[in-house]
MMTF fields as JSON, N, C-alpha, C and O atoms, coordinates in Angstrom:
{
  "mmtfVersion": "1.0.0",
  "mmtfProducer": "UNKNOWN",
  "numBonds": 387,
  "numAtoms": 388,
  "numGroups": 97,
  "numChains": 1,
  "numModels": 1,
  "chainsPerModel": [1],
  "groupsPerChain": [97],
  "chainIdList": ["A"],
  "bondAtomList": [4, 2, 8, 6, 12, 10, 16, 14, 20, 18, 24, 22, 28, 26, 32, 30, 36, 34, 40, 38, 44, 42, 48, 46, 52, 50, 56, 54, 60, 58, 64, 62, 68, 66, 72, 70, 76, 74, 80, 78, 84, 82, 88, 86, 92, 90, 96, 94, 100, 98, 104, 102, 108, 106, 112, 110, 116, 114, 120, 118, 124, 122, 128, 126, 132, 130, 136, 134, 140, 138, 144, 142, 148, 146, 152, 150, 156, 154, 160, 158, 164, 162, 168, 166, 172, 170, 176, 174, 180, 178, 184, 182, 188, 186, 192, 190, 196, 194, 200, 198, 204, 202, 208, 206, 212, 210, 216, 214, 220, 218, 224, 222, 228, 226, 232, 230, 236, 234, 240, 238, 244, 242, 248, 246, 252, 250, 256, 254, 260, 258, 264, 262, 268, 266, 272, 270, 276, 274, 280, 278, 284, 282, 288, 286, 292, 290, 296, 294, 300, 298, 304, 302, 308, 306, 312, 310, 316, 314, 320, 318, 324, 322, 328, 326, 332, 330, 336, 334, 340, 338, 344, 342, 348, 346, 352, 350, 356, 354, 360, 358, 364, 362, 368, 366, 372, 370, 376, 374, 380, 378, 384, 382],
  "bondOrderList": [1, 1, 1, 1, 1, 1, 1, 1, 1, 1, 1, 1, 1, 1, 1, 1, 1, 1, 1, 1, 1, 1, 1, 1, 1, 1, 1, 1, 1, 1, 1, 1, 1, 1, 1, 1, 1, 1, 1, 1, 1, 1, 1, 1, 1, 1, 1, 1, 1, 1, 1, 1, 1, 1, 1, 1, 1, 1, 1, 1, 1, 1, 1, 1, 1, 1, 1, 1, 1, 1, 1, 1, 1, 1, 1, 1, 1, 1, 1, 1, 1, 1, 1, 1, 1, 1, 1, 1, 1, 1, 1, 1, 1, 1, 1, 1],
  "groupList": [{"groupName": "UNK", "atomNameList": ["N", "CA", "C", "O"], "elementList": ["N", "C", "C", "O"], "formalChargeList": [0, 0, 0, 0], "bondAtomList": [1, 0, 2, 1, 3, 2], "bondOrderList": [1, 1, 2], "singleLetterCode": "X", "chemCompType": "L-PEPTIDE LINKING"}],
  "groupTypeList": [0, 0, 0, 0, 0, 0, 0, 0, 0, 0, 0, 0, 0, 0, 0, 0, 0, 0, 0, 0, 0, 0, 0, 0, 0, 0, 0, 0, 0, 0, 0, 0, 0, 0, 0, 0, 0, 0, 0, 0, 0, 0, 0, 0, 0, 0, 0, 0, 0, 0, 0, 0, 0, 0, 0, 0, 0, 0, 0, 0, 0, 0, 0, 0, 0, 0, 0, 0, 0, 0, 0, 0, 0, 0, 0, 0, 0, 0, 0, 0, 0, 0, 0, 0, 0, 0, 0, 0, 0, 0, 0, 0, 0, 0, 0, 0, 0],
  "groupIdList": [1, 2, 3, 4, 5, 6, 7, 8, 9, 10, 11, 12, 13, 14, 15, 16, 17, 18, 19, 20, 21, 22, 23, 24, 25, 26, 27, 28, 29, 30, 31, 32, 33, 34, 35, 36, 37, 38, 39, 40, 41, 42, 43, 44, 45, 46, 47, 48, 49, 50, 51, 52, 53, 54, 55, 56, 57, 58, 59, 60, 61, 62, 63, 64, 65, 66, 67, 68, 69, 70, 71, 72, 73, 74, 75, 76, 77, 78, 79, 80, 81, 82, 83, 84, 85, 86, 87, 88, 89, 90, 91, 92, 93, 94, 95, 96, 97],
  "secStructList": [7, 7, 7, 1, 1, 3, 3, 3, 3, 3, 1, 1, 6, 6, 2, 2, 2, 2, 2, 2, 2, 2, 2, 2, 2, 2, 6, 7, 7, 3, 3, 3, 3, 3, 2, 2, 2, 2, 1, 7, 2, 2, 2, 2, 2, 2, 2, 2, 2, 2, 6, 6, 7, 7, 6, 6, 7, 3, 3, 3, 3, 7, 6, 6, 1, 7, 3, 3, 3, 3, 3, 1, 1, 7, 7, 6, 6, 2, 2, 2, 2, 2, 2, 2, 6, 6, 6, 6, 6, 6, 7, 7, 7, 6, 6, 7, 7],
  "xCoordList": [-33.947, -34.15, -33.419, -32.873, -33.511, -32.569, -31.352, -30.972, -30.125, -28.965, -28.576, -29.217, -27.318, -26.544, -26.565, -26.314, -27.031, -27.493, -28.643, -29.518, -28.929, -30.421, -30.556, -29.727, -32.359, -32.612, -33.878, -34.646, -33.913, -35.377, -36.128, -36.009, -36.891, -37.762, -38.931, -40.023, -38.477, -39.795, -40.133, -40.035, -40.457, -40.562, -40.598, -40.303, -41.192, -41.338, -40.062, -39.766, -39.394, -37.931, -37.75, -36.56, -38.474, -38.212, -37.578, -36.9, -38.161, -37.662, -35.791, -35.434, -34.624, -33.456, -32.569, -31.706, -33.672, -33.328, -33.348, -32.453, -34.719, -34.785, -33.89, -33.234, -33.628, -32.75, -31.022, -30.421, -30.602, -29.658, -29.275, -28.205, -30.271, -30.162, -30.238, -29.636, -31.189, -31.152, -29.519, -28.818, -29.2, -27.903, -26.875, -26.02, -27.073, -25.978, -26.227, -25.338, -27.402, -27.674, -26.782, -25.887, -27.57, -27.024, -25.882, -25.768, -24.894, -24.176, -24.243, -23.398, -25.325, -25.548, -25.794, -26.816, -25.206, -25.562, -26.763, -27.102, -27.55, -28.983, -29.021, -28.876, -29.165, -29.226, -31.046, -31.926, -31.069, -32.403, -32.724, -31.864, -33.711, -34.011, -35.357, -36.33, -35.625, -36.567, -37.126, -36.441, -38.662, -38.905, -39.455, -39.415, -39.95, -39.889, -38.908, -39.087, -37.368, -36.663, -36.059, -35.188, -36.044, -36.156, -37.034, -36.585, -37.933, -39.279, -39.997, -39.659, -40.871, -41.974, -42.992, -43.017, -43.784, -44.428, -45.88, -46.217, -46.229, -47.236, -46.645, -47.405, -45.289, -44.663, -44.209, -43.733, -44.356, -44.188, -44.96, -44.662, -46.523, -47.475, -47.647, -47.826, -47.562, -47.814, -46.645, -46.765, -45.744, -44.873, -45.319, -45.274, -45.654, -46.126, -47.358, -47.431, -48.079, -49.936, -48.805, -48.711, -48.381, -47.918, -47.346, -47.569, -46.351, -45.475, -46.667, -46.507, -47.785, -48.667, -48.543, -48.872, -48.037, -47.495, -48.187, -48.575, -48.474, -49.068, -47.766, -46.679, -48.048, -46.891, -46.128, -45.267, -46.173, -45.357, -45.224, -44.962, -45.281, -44.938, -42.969, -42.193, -42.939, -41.737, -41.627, -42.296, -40.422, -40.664, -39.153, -38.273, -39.065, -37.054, -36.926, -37.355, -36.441, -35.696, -34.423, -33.553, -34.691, -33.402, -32.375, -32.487, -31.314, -30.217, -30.517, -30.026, -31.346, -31.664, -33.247, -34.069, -33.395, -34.712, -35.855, -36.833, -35.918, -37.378, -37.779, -37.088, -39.128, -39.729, -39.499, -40.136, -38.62, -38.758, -39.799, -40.292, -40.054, -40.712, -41.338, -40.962, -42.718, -43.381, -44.177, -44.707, -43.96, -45.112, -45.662, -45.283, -47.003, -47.981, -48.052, -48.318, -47.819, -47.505, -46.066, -45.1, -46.459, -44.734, -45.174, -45.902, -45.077, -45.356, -44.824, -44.268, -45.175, -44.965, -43.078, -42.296, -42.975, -41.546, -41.089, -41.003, -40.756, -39.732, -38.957, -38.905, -37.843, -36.331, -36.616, -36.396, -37.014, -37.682, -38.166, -37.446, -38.992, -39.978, -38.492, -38.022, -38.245, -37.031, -36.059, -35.714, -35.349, -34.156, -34.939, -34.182, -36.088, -36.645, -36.964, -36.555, -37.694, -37.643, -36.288, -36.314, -35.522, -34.186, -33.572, -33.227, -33.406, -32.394, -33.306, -32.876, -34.574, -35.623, -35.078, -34.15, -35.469, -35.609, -33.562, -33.147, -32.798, -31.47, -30.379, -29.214, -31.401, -30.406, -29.533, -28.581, -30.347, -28.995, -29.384, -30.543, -28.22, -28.477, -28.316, -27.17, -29.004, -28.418, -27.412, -27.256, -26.487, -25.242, -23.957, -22.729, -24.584, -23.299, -22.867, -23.556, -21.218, -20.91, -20.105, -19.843],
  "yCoordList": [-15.933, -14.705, -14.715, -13.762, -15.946, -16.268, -16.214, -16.389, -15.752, -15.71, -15.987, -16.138, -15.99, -16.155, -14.883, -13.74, -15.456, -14.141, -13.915, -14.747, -12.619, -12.174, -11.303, -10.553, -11.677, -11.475, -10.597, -11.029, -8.997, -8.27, -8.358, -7.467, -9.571, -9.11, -8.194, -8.21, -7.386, -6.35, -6.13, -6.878, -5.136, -4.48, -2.869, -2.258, -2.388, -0.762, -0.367, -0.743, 0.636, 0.943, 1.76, 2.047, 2.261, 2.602, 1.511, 1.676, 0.512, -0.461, -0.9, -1.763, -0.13, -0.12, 0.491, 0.08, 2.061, 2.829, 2.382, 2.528, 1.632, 1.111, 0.019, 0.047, -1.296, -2.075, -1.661, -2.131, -0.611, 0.052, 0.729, 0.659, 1.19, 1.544, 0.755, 0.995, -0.347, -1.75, -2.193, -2.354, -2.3, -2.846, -2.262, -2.802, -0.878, -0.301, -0.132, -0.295, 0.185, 0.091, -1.265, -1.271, -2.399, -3.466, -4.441, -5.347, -4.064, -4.915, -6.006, -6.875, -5.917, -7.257, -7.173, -6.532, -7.607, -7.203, -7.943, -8.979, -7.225, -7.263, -7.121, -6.006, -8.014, -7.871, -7.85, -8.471, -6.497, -6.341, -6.994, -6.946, -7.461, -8.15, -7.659, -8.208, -6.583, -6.097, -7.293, -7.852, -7.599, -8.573, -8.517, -9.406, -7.176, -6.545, -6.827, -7.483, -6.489, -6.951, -7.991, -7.999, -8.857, -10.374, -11.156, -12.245, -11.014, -12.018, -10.597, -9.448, -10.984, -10.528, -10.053, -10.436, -9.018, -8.666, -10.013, -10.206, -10.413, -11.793, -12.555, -13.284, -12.735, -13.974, -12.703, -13.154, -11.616, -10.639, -10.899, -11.349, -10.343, -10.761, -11.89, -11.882, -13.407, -14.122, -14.354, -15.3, -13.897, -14.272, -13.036, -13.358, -11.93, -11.265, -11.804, -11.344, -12.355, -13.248, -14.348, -14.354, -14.87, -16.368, -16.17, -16.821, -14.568, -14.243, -13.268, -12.929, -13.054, -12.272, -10.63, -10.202, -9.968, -8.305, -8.376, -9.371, -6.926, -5.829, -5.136, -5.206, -4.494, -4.091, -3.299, -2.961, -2.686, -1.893, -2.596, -1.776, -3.787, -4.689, -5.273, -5.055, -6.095, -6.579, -8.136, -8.414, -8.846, -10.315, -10.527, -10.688, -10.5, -10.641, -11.829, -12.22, -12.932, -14.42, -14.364, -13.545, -15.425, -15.706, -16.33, -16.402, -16.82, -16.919, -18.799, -19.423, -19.207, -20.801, -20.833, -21.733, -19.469, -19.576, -19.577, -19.91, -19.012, -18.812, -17.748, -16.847, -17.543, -15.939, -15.735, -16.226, -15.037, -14.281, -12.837, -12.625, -12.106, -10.974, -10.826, -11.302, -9.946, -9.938, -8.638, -8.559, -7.622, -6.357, -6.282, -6.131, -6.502, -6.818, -5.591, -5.664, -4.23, -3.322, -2.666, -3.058, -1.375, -0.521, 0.146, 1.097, 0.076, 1.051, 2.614, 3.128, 3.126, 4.875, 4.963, 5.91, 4.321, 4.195, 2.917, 2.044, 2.934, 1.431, 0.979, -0.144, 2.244, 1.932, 1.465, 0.271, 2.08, 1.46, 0.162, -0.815, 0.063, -1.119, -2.536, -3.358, -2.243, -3.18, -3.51, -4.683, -2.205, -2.317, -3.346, -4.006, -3.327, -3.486, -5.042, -5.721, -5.444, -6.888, -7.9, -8.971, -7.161, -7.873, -7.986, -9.131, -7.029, -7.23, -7.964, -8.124, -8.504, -9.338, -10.789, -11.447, -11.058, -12.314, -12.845, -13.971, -11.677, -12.456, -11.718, -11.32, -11.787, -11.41, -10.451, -10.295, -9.596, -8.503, -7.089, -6.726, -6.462, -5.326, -3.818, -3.62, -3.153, -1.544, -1.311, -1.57, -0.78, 0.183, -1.466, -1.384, -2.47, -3.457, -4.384, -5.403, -4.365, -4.941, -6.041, -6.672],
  "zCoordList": [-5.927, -5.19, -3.859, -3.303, -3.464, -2.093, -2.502, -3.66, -0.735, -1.024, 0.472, 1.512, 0.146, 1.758, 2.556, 2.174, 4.124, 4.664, 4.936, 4.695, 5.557, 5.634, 4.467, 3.95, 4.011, 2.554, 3.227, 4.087, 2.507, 2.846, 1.288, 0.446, 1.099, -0.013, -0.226, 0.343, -1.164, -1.467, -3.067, -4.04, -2.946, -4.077, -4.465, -5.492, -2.913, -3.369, -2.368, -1.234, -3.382, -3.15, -2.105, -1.973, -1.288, 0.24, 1.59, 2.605, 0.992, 1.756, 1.814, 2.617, 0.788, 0.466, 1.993, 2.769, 1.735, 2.879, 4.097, 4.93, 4.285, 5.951, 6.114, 7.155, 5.053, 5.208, 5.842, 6.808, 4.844, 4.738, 6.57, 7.175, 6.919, 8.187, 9.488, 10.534, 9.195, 10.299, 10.101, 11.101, 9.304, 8.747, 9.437, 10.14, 9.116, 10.144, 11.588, 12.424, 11.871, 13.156, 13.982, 14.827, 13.221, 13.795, 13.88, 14.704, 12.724, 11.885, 11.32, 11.107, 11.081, 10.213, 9.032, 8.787, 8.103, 6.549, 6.23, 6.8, 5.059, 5.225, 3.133, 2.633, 2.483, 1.211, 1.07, 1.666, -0.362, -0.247, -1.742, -2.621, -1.914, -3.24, -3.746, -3.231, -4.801, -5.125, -6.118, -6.976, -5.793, -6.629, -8.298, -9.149, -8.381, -9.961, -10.505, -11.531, -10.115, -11.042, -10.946, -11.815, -10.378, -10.817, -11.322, -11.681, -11.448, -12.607, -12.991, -12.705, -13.581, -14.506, -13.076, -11.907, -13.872, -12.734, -12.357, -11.189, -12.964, -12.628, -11.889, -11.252, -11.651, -11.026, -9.649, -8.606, -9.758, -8.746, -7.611, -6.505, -8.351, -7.415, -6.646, -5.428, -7.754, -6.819, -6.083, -5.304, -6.075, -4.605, -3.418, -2.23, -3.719, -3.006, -2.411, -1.271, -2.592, -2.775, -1.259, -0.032, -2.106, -1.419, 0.628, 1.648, 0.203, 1.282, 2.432, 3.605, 1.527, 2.041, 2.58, 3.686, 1.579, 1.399, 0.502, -0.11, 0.3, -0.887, -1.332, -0.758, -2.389, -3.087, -2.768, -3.58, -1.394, -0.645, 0.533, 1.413, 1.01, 2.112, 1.646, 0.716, 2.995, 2.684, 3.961, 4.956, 3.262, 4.023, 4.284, 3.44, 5.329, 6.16, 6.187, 7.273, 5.377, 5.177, 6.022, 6.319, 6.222, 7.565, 6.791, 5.568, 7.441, 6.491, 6.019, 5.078, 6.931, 6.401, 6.041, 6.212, 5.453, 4.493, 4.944, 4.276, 6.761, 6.94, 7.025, 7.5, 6.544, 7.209, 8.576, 9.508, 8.62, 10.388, 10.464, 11.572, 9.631, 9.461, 8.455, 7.383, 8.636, 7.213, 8.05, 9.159, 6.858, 6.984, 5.612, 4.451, 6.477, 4.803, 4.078, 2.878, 4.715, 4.037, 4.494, 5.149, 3.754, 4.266, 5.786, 5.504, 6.878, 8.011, 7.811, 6.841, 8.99, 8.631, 9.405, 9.317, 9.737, 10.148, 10.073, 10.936, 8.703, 8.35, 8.907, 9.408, 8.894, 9.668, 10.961, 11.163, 11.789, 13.341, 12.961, 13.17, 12.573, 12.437, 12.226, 13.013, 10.985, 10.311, 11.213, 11.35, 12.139, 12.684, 14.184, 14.896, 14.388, 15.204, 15.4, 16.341, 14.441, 13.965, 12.997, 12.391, 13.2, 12.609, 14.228, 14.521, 15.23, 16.486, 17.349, 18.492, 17.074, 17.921, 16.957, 17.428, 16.121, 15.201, 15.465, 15.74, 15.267, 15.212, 16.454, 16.429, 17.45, 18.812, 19.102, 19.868, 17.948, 17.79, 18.902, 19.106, 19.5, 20.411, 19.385, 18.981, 19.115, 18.7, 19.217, 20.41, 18.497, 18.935, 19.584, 19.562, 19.967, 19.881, 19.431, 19.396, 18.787, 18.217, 18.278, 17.254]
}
């Protein structure tokens, strides 16, 4: 499920959009990994169980594999939230590049 880079694991597909927009906001490429379709949904949950999200949460992996972020659910403003905790966790400024 891991890759090179920052990894947003989720599962509920709103989370594409907010990635998509931290990403540009910040320049940092931001690969999103829905976890339904990589395993079975039992092996879904428990990584969801393990990372501690509900099925509309999501968990921001750093590029050497640690949780830097985890929203146990989806918030009412993702993109904020996301663009928000990606330019805190990896030093990044809005708007510079």
């Amino acid at each position: 499920l891991l890759q090179a880079g920052w990894v947003l694991l989720c599962d509920d597909p709103r989370w594409a959009d907010a990635a998509a927009k931290a990403s540009a906001a910040l320049a940092i490429p931001l690969a999103v990994v829905r976890l339904g379709d990589h395993t079975d949904a039992a092996r879904a949950r428990a990584i969801r169980t393990a990372l501690g999200i509900d099925d509309t949460g999501a968990s921001l992996v750093r590029p050497d594999g640690y949780v830097a972020f985890r929203a146990a659910r989806l918030p009412s403003d993702a993109p904020v939230a996301l663009t928000a905790a990606l330019a805190q966790v990896a030093f990044a400024v809005p708007g510079v590049r």
